[in-house]
N, C-alpha and C positions, 0 to 999 in steps of 0.2 A: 767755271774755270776747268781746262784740259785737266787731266790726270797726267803727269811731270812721269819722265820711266821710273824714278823710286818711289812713285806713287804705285805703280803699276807693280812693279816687285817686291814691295810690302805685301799689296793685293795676294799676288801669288802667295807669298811665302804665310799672309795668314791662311789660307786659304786649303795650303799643304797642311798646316798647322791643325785646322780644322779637322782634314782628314786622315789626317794621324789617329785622330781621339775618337773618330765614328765610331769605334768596335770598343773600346778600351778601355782603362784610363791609363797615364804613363807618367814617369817623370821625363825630365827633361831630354836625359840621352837616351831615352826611350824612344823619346817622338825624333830625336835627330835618327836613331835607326830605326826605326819603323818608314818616316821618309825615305831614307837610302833604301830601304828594300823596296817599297812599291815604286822607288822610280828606278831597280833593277841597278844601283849603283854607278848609275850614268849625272846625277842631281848629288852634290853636297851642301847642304846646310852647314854652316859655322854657329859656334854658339853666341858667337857676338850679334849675329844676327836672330837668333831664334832665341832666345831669353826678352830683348825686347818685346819682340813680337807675343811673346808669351805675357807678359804684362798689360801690352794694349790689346791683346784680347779678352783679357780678364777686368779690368777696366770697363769695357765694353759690354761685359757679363755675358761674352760667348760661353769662356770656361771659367772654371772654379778650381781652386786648389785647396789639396789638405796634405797634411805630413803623416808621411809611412813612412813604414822599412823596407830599404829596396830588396835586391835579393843578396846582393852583397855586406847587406845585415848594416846598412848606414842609413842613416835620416834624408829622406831625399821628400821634394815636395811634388805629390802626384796631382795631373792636369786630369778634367774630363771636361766634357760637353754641356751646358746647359739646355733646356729645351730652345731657347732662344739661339744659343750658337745651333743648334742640327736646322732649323730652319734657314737661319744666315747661310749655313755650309749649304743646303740645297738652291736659295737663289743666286749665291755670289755661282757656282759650279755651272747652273745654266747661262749665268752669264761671262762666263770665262769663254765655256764653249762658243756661244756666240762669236765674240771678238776674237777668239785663235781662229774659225773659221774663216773670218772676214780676212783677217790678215791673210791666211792660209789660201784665200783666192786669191786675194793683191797679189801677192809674190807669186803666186802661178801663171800671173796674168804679166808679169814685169820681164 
């Protein structure tokens, strides 16, 4: 079955999610501003959307959480990588690239 566009925007948005936590670990508004910076403030994440996403990647057992103090001195619950998600995050990103390419010629071509 096709991938549906919020199959495809999930995709994405795990994807970000992924790359958020390469270097890191974060909590939540971590990874929503860590996003906003690597996409240079042009990409917003909503939390409504990125807390899900944070759950079915954990699920999935990309990433792991555990509870720290953030720096605001409150209980916030910090994301990181599994070995498993840095592998995911390397094939899904070659394969992003693929399909933005593909599309990236259609539209050149249209």
């Amino acid at each position: 079955m096709a991938e549906t566009p919020n199959d495809l925007l999930k995709g994405a948005l795990n994807l970000l999610v992924l790359r958020a936590l390469r270097d890191e670990s974060r909590h939540g508004w971590g990874i929503q501003q860590r996003i906003n910076q690597l996409a240079q403030d042009t990409l917003s994440i909503n939390q409504g959307s990125l807390y899900p996403a944070l759950i079915r990647l954990e699920k999935k057992g990309l990433i792991k959480s555990k509870w720290g103090t953030s720096e605001a001195g409150r209980q916030a619950k910090y994301y990181s990588l599994t070995a498993k998600g840095r592998r995911q995050m390397g094939t899904e990103t070659e394969l992003w690239k693929q399909f933005s390419t593909t599309v990236n010629f259609i539209l050149d071509k249209a």
